[in-house]
RODO-2510 file (C-alpha; in nm, 4 decimals, decimal comma):
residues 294
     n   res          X          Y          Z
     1     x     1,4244   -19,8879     3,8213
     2     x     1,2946   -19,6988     3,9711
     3     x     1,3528   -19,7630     4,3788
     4     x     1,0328   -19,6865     4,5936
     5     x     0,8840   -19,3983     4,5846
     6     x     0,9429   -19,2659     4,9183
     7     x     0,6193   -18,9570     5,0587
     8     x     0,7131   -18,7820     5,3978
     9     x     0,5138   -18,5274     5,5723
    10     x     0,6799   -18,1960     5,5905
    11     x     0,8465   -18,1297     5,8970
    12     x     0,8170   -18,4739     6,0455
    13     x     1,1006   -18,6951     6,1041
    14     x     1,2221   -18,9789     5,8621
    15     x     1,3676   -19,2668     5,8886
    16     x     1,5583   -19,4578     5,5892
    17     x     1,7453   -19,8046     5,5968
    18     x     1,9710   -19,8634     5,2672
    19     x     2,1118   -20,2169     5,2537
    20     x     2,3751   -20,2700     5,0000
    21     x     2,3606   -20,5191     4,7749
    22     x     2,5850   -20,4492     4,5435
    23     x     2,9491   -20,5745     4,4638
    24     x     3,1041   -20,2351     4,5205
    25     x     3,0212   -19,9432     4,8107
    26     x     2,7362   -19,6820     4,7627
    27     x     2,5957   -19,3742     4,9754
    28     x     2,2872   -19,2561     4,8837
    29     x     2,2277   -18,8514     4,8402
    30     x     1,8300   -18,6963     4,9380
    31     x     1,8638   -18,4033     4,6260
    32     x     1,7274   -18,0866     4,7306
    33     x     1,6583   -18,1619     5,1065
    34     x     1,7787   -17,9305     5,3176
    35     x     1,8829   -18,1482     5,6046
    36     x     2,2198   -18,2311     5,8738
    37     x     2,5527   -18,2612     5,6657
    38     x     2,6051   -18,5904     5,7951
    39     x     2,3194   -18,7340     5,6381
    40     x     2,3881   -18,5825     5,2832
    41     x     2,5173   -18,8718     5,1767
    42     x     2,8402   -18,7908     5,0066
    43     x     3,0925   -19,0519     5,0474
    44     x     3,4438   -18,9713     5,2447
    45     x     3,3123   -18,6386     5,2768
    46     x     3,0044   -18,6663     5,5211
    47     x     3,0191   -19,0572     5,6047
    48     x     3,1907   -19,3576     5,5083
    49     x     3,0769   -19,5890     5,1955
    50     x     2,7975   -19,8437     5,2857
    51     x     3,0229   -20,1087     5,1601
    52     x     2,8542   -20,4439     5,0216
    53     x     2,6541   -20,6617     5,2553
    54     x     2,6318   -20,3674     5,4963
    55     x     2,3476   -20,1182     5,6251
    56     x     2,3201   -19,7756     5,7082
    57     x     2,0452   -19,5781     5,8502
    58     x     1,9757   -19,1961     5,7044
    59     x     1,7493   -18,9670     5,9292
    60     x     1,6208   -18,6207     5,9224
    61     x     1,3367   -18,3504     5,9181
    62     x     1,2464   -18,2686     5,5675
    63     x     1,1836   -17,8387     5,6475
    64     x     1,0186   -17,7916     5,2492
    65     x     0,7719   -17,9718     5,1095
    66     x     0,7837   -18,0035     4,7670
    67     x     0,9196   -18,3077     4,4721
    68     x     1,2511   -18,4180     4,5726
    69     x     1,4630   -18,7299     4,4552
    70     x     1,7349   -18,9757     4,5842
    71     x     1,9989   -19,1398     4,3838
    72     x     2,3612   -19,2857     4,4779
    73     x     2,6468   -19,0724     4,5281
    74     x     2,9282   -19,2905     4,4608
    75     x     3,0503   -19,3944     4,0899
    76     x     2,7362   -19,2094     4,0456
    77     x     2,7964   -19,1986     3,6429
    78     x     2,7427   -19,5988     3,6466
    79     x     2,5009   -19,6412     3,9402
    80     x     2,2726   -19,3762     3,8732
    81     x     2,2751   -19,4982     3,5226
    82     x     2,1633   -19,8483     3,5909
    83     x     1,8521   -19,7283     3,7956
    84     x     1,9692   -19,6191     4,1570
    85     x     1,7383   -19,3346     4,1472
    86     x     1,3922   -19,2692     4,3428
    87     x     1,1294   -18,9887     4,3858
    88     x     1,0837   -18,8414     4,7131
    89     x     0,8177   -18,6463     4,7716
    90     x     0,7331   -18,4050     5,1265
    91     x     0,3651   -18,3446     5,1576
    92     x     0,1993   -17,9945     5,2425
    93     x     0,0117   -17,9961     5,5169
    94     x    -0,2597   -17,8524     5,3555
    95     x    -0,2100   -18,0092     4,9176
    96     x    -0,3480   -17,8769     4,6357
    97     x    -0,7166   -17,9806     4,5099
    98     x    -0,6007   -18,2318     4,2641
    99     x    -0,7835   -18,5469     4,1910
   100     x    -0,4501   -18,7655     4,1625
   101     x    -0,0568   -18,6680     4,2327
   102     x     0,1605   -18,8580     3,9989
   103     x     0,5414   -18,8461     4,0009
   104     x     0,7318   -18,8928     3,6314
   105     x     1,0882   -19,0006     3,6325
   106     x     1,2939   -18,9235     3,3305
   107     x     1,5973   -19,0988     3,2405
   108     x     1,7615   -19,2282     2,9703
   109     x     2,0260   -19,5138     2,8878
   110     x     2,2529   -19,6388     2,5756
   111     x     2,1483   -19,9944     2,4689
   112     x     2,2749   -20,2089     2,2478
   113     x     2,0823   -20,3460     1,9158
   114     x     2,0028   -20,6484     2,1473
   115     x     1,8329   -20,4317     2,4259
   116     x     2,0868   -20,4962     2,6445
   117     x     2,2664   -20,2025     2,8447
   118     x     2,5963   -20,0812     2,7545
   119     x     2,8611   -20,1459     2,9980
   120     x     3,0403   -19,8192     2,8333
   121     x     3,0075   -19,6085     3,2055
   122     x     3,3867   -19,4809     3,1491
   123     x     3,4394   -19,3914     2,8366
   124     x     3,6182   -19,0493     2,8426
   125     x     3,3431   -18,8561     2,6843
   126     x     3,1422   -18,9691     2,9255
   127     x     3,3522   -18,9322     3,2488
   128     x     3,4397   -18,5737     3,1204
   129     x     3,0629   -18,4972     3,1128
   130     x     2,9880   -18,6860     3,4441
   131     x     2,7386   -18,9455     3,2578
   132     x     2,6654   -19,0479     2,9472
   133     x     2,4044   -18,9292     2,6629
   134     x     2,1400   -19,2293     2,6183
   135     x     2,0032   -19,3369     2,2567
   136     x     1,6500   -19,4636     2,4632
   137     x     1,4365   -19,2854     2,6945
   138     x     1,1316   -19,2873     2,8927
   139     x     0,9534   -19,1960     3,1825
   140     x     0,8309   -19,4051     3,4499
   141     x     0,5069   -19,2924     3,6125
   142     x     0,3503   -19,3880     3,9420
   143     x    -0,0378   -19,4165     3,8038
   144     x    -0,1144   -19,5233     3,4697
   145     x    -0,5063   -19,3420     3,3998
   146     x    -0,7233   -19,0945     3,4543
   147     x    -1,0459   -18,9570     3,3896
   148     x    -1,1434   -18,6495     3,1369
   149     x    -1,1798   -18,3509     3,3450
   150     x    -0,9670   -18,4930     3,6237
   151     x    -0,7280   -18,2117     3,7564
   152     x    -0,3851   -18,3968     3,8548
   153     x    -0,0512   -18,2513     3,9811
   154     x     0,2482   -18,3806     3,7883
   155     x     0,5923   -18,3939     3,9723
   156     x     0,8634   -18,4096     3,6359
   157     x     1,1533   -18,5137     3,7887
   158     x     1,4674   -18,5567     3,5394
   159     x     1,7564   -18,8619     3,6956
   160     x     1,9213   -18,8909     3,3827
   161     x     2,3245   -18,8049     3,4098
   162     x     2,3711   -18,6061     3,1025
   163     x     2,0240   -18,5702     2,9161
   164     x     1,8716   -18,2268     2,9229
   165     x     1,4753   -18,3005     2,8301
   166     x     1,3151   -18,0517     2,7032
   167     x     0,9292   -18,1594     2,7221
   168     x     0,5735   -18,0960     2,5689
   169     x     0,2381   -18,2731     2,7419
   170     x    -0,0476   -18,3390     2,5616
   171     x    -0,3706   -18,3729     2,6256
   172     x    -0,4364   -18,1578     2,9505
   173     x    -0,4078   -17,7532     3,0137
   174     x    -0,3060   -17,6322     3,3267
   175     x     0,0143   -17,4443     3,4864
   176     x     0,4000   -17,4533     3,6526
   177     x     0,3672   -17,4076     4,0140
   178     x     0,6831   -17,5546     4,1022
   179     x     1,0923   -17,5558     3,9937
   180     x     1,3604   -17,7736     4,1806
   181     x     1,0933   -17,8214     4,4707
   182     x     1,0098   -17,4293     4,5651
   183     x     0,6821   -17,3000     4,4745
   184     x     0,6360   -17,0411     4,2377
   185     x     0,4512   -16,6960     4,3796
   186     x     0,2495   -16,7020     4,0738
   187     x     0,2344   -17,0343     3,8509
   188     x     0,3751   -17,0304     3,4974
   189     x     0,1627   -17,0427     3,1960
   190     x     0,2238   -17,4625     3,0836
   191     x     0,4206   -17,4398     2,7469
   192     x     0,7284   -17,6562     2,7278
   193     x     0,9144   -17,7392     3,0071
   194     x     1,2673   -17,7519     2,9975
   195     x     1,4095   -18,0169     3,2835
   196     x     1,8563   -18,0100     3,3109
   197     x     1,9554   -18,3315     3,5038
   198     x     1,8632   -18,3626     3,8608
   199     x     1,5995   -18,0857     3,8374
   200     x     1,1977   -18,0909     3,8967
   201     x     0,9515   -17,9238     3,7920
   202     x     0,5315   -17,9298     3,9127
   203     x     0,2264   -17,8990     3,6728
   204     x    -0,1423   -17,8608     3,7787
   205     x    -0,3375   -17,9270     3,5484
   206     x    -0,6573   -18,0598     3,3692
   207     x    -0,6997   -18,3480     3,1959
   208     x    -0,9195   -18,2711     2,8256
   209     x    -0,7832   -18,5747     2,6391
   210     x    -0,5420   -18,8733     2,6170
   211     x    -0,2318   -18,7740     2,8050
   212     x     0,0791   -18,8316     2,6962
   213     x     0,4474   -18,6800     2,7618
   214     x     0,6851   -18,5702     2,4694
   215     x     1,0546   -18,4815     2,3814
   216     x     1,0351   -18,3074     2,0812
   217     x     1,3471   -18,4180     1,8290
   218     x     1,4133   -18,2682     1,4991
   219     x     1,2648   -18,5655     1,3128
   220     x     0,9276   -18,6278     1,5458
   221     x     0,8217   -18,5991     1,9130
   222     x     0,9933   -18,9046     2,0959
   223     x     0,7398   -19,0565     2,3265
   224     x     0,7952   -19,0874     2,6940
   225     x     0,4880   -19,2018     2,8677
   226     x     0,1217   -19,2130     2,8593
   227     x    -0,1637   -19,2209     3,0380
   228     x    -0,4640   -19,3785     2,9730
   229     x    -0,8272   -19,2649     3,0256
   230     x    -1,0697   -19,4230     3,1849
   231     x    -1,3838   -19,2684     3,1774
   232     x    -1,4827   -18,9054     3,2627
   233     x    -1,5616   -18,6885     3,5674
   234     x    -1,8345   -18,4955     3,6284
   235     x    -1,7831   -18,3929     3,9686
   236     x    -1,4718   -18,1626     3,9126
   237     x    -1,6185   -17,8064     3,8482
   238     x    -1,3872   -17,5465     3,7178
   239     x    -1,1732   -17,3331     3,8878
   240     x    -0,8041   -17,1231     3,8932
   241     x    -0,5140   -17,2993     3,9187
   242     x    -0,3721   -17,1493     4,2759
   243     x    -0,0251   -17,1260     4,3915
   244     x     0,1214   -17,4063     4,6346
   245     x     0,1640   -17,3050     4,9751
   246     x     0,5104   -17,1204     4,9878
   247     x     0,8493   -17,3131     5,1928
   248     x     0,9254   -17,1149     5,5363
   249     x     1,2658   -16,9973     5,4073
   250     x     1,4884   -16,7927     5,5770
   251     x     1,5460   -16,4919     5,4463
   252     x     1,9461   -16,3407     5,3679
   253     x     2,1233   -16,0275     5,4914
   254     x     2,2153   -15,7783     5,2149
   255     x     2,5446   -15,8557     5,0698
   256     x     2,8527   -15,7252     5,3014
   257     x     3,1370   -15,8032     5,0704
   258     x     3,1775   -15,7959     4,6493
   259     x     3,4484   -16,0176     4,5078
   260     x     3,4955   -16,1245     4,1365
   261     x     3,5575   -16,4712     4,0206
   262     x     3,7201   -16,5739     3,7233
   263     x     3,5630   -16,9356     3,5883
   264     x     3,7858   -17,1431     3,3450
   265     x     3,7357   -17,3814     3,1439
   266     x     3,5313   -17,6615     3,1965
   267     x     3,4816   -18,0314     2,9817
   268     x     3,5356   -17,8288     2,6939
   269     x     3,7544   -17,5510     2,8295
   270     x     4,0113   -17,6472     2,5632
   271     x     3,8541   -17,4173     2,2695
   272     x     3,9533   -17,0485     2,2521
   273     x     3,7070   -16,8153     2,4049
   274     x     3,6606   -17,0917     2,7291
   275     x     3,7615   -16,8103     2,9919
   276     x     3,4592   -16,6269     3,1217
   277     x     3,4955   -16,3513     3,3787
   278     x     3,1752   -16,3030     3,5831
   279     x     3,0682   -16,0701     3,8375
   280     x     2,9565   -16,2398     4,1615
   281     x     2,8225   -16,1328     4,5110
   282     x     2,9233   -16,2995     4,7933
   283     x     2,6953   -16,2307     5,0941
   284     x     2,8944   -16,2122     5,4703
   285     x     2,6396   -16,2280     5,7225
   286     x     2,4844   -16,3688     6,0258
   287     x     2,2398   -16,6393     6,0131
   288     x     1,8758   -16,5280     6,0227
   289     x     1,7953   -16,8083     6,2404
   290     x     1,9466   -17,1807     6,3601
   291     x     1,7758   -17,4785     6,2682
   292     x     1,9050   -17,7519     6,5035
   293     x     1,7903   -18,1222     6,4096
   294     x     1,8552   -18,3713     6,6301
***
């Protein structure tokens, strides 16, 4: 792991071919894209398994650019676990100034003392929480050095099932212009970034040292990656970290309708004090406009 990193212009159309090799069927989900139901990838629901020795073909318009991923949606506590996972990334049309864009995928697994992987997928912890909590992590990245002064957009992009990560990156200053693939309207002073699984978040910024990523622990900082540096540039004056160009998103209706929901339980909905009543708006409207992809 990881699969091929996979860069689309925004807007244009893409074409993926997913051949199964496995033992066992797959379907493979595009996390975050807004795109045709029957290319979402969920198995049963929006198309048939890919079953082994067999193809399919996923196509669509990627509307937003921004740091997406794809990963397997089927026995997706096991295959995602054992590496079916893959940044994709929609380009602006117009990108940041950045000297280098470099994708990090998080993830974690449980080995054994022989640094092989555990085969323990279904244990019921671990079903009940959808994945399992690793005991050794890192982060793959897609360049390995820079230079001092070198401004670089980071794409943090967390696949592991259970893991939340919170992070700290050393050696470079910059900012958050980017959650879950939507730019901010005014980027985030960097301080530590907290990724749940499945979401993304984008840094600009500087380089004024060795780089390397961190998960603090209570004992030390657990290291994820780094980044080596090779050499310095001079070139790179400096200048404000700017917001990314915002997503043309449509825009909802004012809510129509109130209703209250009542959530329940949960994996640990057994302990007393598990029933949370919570106030939500449902919005009942017409649609500001109709994207039709062919």
């Amino acid at each position: 792991m990881p699969g091929p990193a996979i860069r689309v212009p925004r807007g244009q159309r893409v074409s993926i071919d997913v051949e199964n090799g496995l033992n066992e069927g797959t379907a493979v989900h595009w996390h975050g894209i807004r795109l045709e139901n029957r290319m979402d990838g969920v198995p049963v629901l929006t198309q048939d398994l890919i079953n082994p020795n067999d193809a399919k073909t996923y196509s669509f318009v990627p509307p937003d650019a921004g740091t997406y991923w794809y990963h397997s949606h089927y026995i997706s506590h096991e295959q995602v676990a054992r590496g079916m996972v893959g940044s994709l990334i929609v380009e602006e049309e117009t990108p940041p100034d950045v000297d280098h864009d470099i994708a990090a995928i998080l993830a974690d697994w449980r080995m054994e003392e022989n640094s092989r992987l555990t085969d323990e997928f279904t244990d019921m912890h671990s079903v009940a929480h959808a994945g399992y909590m690793g005991n050794f992590a890192r982060a793959f990245l897609s360049q390995s050095s820079v230079r001092i002064g070198d401004r670089i957009r980071l794409r943090l992009i967390n696949t592991a099932t259970n893991r939340i990560f919170p992070l700290t990156l050393n050696g470079a200053e910059g900012m958050v212009v980017a959650l879950d693939g939507m730019p901010l309207s005014q980027p985030k002073t960097l301080e530590e970034v907290i990724l749940a699984p499945a979401q993304r978040a984008d840094l600009i910024v500087d380089v004024t040292g060795p780089v390397s990523l961190d998960m603090p622990t209570r004992q030390s900082p657990y290291r994820l990656a780094d980044i080596e540096i090779d050499g310095t540039n001079i070139e790179r004056q400096e200048s404000p970290i700017l917001p990314l160009m915002a997503n043309d998103l449509p825009t909802p209706n004012e809510p129509t309708q109130h209703l209250a929901l009542t959530m329940m339980g949960g994996a640990m909905g057994g302990r007393r004090g598990g029933r949370q009543h919570l106030g939500i708006q449902q919005c009942v409207r017409s649609p500001v406009r109709t994207i039709r992809i062919i």
